[in-house]
C-alpha positions in Angstrom: -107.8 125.5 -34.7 -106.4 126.4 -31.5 -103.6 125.7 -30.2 -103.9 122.8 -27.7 -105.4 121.0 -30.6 -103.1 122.1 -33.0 -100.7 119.1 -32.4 -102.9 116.1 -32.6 -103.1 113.9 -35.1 -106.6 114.2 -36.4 -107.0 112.0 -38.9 -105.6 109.0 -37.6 -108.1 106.1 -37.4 -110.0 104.3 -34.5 -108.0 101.4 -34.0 -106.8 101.4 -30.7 -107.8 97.9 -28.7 -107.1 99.1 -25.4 -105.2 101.8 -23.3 -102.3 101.4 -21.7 -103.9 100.4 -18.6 -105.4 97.5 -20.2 -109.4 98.9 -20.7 -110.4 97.7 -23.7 -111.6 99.8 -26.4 -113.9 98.7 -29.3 -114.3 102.5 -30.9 -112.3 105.7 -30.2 -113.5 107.7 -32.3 -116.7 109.0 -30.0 -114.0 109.7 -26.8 -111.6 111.8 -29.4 -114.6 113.9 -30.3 -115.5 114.6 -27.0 -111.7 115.3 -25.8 -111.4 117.9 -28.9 -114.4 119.3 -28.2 -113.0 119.8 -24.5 -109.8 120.6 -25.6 -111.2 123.8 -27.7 -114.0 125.0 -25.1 -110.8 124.5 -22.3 -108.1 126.8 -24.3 -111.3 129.0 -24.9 -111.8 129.7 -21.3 -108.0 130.2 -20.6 -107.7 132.6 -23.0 -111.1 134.6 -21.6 -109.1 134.1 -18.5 -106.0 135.4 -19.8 -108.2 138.5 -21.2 -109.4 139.6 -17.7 -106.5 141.5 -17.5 -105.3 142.3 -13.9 -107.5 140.2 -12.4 -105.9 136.8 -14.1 -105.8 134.0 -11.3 -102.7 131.9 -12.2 -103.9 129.5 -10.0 -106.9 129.1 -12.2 -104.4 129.4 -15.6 -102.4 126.6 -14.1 -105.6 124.4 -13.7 -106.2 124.7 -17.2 -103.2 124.1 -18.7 -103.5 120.8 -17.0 -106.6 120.0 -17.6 -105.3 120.7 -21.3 -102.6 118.7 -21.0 -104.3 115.6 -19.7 -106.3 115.5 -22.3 -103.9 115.9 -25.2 -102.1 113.0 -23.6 -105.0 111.1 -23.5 -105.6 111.9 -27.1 -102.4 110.9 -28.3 -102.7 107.6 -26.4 -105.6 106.7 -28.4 -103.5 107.3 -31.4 -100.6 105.4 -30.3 
C-alpha cells in the first residue's frame, strides 16, 4: 500500500448522506474506489517522476502532491 493511501480509513462503511456542501450521497463506496485507485496510480507517477533523476520537474512534483492531497481529503470526507 503506498503511502498516500496509507492513512485512510479503509474499512469504514458507506454511510455518508451528503458532503459538506450539501450534495447528497446515496452510496460512497463506488467514488472511494475510484479515489484509491487514483490515489495509487497518482503516487505511482510521482515516484517515476521522482526516479528521472536530474530531470525531476518540481513544478510537476508539486502538482501531484496536490492532486494527492485533494483526494485524500475528499476521502476522508466521505468517512467523516
Amino acid at each position: 500500500m503506498g503511502k498516500a493511501i496509507g492513512s485512510l480509513k479503509l474499512g469504514k462503511p458507506a454511510c455518508k448522506h451528503e458532503t459538506l456542501g450539501g450534495v447528497g450521497l446515496q452510496n460512497t463506496s463506488l467514488v472511494k474506489a475510484q479515489l484509491l485507485e487514483e490515489l495509487v496510480e497518482l503516487e505511482a507517477q510521482m515516484e517515476r517522476l521522482k526516479a528521472a533523476g536530474d530531470a525531476v520537474d518540481f513544478s510537476m512534483m508539486q502538482t501531484y502532491k496536490e492532486m494527492i492531497h485533494s483526494r485524500k481529503a475528499f476521502y476522508k470526507e466521505l468517512d467523516n
